[in-house]
DRENPA-3360 file (N, C-alpha, C; in nm, 2 decimals, always signed):
BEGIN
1 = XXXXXXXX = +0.08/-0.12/+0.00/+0.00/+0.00/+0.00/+0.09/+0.12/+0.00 ~ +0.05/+0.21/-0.08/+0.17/+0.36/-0.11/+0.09/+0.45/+0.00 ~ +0.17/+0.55/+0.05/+0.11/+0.63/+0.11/+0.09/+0.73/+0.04 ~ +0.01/+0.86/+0.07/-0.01/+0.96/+0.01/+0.10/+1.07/+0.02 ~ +0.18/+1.12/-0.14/+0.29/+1.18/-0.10/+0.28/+1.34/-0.03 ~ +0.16/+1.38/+0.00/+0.12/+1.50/+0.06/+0.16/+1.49/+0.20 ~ +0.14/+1.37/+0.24/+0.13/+1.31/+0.38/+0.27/+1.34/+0.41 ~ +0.40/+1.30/+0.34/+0.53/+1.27/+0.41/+0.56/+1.41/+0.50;
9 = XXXXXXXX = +0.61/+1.39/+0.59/+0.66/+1.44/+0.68/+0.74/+1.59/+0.64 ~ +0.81/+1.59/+0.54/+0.89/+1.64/+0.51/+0.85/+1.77/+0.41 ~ +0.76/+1.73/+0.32/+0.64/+1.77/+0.27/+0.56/+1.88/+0.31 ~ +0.51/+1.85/+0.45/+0.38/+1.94/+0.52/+0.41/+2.03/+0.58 ~ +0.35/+2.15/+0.52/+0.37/+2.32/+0.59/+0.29/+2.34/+0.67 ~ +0.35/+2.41/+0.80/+0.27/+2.45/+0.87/+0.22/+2.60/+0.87 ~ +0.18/+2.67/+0.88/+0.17/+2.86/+0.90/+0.22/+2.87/+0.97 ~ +0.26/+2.99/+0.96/+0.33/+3.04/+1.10/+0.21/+3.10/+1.20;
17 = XXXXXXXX = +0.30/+3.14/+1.30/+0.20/+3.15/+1.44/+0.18/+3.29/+1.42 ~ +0.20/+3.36/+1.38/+0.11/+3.51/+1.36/+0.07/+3.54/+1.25 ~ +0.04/+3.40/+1.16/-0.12/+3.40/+1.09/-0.22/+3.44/+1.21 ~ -0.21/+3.31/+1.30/-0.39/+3.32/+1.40/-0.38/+3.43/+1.49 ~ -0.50/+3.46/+1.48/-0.58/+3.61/+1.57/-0.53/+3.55/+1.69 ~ -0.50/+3.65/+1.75/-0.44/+3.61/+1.92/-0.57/+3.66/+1.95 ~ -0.65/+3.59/+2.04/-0.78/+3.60/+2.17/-0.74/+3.64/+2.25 ~ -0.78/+3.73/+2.34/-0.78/+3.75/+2.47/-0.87/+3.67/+2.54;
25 = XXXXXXXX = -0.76/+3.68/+2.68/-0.84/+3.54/+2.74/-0.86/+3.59/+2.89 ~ -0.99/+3.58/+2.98/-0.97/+3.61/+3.09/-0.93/+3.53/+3.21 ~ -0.86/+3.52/+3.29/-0.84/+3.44/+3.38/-0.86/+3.44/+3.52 ~ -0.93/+3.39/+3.59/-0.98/+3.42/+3.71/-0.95/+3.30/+3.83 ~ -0.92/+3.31/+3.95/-0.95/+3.20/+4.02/-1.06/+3.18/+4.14 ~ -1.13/+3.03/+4.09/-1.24/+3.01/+4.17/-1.28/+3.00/+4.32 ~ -1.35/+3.06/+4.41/-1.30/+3.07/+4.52/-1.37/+2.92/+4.54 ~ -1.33/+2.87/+4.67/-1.40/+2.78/+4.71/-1.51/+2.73/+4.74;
33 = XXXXXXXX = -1.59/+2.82/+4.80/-1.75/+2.82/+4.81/-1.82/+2.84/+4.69 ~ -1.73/+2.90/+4.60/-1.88/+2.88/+4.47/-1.79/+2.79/+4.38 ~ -1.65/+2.70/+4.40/-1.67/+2.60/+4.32/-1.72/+2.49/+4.31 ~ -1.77/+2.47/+4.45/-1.88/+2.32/+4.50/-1.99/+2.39/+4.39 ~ -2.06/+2.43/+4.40/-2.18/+2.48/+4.36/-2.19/+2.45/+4.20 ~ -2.09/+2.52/+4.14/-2.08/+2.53/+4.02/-2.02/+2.40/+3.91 ~ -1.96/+2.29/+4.03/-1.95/+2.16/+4.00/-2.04/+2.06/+4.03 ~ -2.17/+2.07/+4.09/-2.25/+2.03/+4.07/-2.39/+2.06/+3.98;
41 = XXXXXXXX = -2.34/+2.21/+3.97/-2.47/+2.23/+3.83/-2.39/+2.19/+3.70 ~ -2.27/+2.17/+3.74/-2.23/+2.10/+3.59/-2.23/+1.96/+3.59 ~ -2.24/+1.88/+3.65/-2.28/+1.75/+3.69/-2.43/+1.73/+3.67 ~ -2.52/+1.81/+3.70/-2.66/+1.83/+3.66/-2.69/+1.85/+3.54 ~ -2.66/+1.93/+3.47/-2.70/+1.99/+3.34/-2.58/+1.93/+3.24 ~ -2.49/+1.87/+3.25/-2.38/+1.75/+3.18/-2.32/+1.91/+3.08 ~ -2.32/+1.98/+3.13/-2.24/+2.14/+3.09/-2.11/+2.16/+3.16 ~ -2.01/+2.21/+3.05/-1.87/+2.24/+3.12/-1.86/+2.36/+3.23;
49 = XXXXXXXX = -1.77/+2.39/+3.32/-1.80/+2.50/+3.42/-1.76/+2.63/+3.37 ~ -1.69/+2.61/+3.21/-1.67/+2.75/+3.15/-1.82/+2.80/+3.11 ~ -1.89/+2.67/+3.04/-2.03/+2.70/+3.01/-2.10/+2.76/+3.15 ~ -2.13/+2.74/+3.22/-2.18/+2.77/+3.32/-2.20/+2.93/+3.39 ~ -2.01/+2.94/+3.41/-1.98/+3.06/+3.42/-2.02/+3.13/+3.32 ~ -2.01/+3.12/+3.17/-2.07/+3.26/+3.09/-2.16/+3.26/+3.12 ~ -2.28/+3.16/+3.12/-2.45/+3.21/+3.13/-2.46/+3.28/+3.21 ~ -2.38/+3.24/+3.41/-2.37/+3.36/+3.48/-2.37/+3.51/+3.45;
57 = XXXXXXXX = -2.21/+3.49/+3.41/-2.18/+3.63/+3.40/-2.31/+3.71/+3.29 ~ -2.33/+3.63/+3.20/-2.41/+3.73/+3.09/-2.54/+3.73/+3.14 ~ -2.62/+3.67/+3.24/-2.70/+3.65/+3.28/-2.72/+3.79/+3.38 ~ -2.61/+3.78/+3.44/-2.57/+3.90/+3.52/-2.55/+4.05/+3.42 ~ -2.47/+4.01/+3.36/-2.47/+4.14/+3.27/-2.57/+4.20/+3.24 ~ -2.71/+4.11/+3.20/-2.81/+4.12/+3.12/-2.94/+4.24/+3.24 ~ -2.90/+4.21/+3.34/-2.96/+4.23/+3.46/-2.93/+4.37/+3.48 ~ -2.77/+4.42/+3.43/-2.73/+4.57/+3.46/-2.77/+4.62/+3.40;
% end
């Protein structure tokens, strides 16, 4: 069986790294009393706790 000669190793370009849009990212740390909480509503709703947190916050936002 031939491989595909696109495939070899030697062959394949990558882009460089400031082709992609750099994101900003926010980073926070969770206190301990609202991370029980927030690992069980993700346990409930089978939702990640990043999911979670945005609904919060925009939920909140939505409210100001």
């Amino acid at each position: 069986m031939q491989e595909d000669p696109r495939l070899n190793r030697n062959k394949v370009h990558f882009p460089r790294l400031n082709i992609y849009e750099k994101i900003p990212v926010l980073s926070a740390t969770i206190h301990q009393d609202i991370k029980r909480p927030l690992f069980s509503m993700s346990e409930r709703t089978v939702k990640s706790i990043r999911q979670i947190t945005d609904e919060i916050l925009y939920t909140l936002l939505v409210k100001m």
